[in-house]
C-alpha positions in Angstrom: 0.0 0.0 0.0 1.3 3.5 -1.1 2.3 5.6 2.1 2.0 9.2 1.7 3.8 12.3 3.6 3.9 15.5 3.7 7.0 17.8 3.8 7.2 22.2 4.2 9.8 23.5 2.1 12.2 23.8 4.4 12.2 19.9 4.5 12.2 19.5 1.0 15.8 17.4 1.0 14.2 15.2 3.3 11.6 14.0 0.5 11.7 10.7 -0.5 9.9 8.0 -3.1 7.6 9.9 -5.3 8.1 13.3 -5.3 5.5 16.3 -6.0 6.1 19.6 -5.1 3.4 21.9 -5.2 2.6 25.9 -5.8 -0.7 26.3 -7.1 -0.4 30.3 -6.0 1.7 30.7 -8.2 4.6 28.8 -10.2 3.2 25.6 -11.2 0.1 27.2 -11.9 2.0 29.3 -14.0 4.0 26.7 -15.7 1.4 24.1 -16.2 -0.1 27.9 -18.6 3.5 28.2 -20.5 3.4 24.8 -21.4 -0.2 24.5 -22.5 0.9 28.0 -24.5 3.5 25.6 -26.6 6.2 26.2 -24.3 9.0 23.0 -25.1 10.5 23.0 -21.8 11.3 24.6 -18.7 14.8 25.1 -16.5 13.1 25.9 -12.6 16.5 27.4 -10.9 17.0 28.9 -7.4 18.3 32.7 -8.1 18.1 35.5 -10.5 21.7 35.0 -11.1 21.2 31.3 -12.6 19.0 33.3 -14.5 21.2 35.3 -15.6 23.5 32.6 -16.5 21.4 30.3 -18.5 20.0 33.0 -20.5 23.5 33.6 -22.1 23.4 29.8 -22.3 19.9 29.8 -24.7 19.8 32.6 -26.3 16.2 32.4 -27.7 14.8 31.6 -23.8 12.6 33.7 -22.1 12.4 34.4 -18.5 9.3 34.3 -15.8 9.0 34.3 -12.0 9.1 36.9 -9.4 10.8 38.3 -5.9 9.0 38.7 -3.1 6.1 38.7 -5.7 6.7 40.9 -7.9 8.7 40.1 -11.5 12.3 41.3 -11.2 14.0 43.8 -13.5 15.0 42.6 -16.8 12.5 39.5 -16.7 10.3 38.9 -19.4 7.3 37.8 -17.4 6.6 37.6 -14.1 4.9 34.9 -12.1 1.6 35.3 -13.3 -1.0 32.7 -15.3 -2.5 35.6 -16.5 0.1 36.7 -17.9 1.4 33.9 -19.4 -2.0 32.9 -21.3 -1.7 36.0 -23.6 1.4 35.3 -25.1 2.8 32.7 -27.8 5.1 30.9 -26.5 5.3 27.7 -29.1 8.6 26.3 -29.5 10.2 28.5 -27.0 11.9 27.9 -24.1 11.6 29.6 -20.8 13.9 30.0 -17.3 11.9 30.1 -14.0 12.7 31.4 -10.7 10.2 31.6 -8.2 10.5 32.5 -4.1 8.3 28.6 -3.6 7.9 26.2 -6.0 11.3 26.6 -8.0 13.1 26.3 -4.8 11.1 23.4 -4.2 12.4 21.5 -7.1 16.0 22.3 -6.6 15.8 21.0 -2.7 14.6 17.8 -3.6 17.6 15.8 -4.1 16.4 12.1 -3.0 13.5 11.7 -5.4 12.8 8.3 -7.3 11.0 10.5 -9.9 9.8 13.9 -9.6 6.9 16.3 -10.9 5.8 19.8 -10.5 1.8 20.3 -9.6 -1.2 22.4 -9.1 -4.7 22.4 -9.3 -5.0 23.0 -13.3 -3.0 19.2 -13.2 -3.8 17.3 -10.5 -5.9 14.7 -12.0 -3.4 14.0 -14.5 -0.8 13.6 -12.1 -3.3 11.4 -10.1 -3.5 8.7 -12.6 0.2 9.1 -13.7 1.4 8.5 -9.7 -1.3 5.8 -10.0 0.3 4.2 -12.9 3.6 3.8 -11.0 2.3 2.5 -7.5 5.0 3.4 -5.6 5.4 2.5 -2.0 5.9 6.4 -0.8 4.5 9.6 -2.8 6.0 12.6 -0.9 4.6 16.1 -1.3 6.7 19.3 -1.0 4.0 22.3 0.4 6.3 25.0 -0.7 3.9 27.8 0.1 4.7 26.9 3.6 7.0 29.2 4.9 7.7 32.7 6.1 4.6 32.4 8.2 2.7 31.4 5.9 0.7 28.0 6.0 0.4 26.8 2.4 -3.0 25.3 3.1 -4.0 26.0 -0.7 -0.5 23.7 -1.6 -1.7 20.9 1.0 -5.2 21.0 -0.3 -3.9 20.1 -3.4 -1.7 17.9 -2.4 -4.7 16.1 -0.6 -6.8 16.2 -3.7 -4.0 14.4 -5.6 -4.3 11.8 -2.9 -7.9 11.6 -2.8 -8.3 11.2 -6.6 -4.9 8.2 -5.9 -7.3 6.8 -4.0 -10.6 7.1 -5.6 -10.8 8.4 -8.7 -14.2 10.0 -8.3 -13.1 12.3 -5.3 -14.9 15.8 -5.8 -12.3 18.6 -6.2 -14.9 21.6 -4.7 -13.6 21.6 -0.8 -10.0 21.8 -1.5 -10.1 24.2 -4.1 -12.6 26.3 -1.5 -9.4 26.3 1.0 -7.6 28.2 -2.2 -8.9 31.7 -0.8 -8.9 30.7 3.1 -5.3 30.0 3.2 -3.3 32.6 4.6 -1.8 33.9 0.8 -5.9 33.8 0.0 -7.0 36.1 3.0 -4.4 38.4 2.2 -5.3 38.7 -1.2 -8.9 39.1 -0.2 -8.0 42.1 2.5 -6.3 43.5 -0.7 -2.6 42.9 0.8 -0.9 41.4 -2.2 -0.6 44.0 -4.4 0.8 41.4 -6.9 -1.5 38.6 -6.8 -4.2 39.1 -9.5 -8.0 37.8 -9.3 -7.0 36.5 -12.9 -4.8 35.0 -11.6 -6.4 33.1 -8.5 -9.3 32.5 -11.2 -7.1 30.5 -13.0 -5.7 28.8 -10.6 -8.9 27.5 -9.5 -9.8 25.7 -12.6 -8.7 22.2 -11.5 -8.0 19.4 -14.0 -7.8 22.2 -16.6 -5.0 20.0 -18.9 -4.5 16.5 -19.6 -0.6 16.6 -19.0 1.3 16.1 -16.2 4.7 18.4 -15.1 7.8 15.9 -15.1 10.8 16.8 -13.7 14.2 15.4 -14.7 17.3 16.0 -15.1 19.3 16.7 -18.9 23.1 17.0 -18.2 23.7 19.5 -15.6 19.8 21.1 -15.5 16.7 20.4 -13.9 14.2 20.8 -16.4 9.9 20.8 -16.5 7.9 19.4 -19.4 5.0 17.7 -20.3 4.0 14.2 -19.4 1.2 12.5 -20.7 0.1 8.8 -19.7 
């Protein structure tokens, strides 16, 4: 029987089996856009200066994510669905660095196999981490940290599990913990000056694609693309 844990970002090197780190508010959201967009892959790094770095390295990729929210100078786009949907991005290849989920994927260092997820993919990585039964699936809640709880990270993480487990499991109360986590009651108050309500909109449409986020490694880089089956 598949166990299941959970792990803050903090703990993310702890993570073990089956890995899935999660950021539905905003990264993987975000991604999980890019690559529906026709996006060919994704490098997720840890700081604006790998950035930096790898964008001499490609010099045809574009750049997303944010600091402390908000897209930092010289980036293309910032961490924001929103955003993303309105451009064409076929073919092209993009560098993210965000303050959650890319730090995430770069922390986890003792995974079997790894993927990226939100809301807009959880069913499809349901089946695919249904496909592999493996003894442990361990999710990383990267929105919890700094204070904050992440509860719209671990409500995701528990729909995954749910829908593991029963494939009929309704997606309505976790995605409702979306805006009463503590990132959702501060966008509510008006707070996050950065967070749109496009973008929380489109965060909330669960099992929007039919792909899955696979992490892996090519040479030296940690790359996201799409998985399907």
């Amino acid at each position: 029987m598949t166990r299941f844990k959970y792990y803050p970002l903090a703990k993310a090197h702890f993570a073990e089996g089956v890995v899935v780190v999660i950021d539905v508010l905003r990264a993987f959201t975000t991604a999980a856009y890019a690559l529906n967009k026709g996006a060919k892959q994704i490098y997720p790094v840890a700081s604006v200066e790998e950035v930096v770095m790898l964008r001499s390295r490609f010099d045809d990729a574009l750049t997303m994510g944010e600091i402390g929210g908000f897209k930092p100078e010289g980036f293309d786009f910032s961490n924001s669905p929103a955003e993303i949907i309105k451009v064409n991005l076929e073919g092209r290849i993009l560098i993210q660095r965000t303050s959650a989920g890319t730090q995430g994927v770069v922390r986890t260092q003792q995974a079997d196999q790894c993927y990226a997820a939100s809301f807009v993919v959880a069913r499809a990585t349901a089946d695919r981490l249904r496909t592999l039964k493996p003894d442990l699936i361990s999710f990383i809640i990267t929105g919890k940290s700094q204070g904050r709880d992440g509860d719209e990270d671990r409500a995701c993480g528990e729909y995954i599990q749910a829908l593991f487990e029963n494939r009929r499991a309704t997606p309505d109360p976790f995605v409702a913990r979306i805006e009463k986590s503590s990132v959702g009651k501060s966008f509510l108050s008006g707070s996050l000056k950065y967070l749109l309500a496009d973008d929380v909109d489109l965060c909330k449409r669960v099992d929007a694609f039919d792909f899955y986020l696979l992490i892996s490694r090519e040479h030296d880089l940690l790359v996201i693309k799409k998985g399907r089956g």
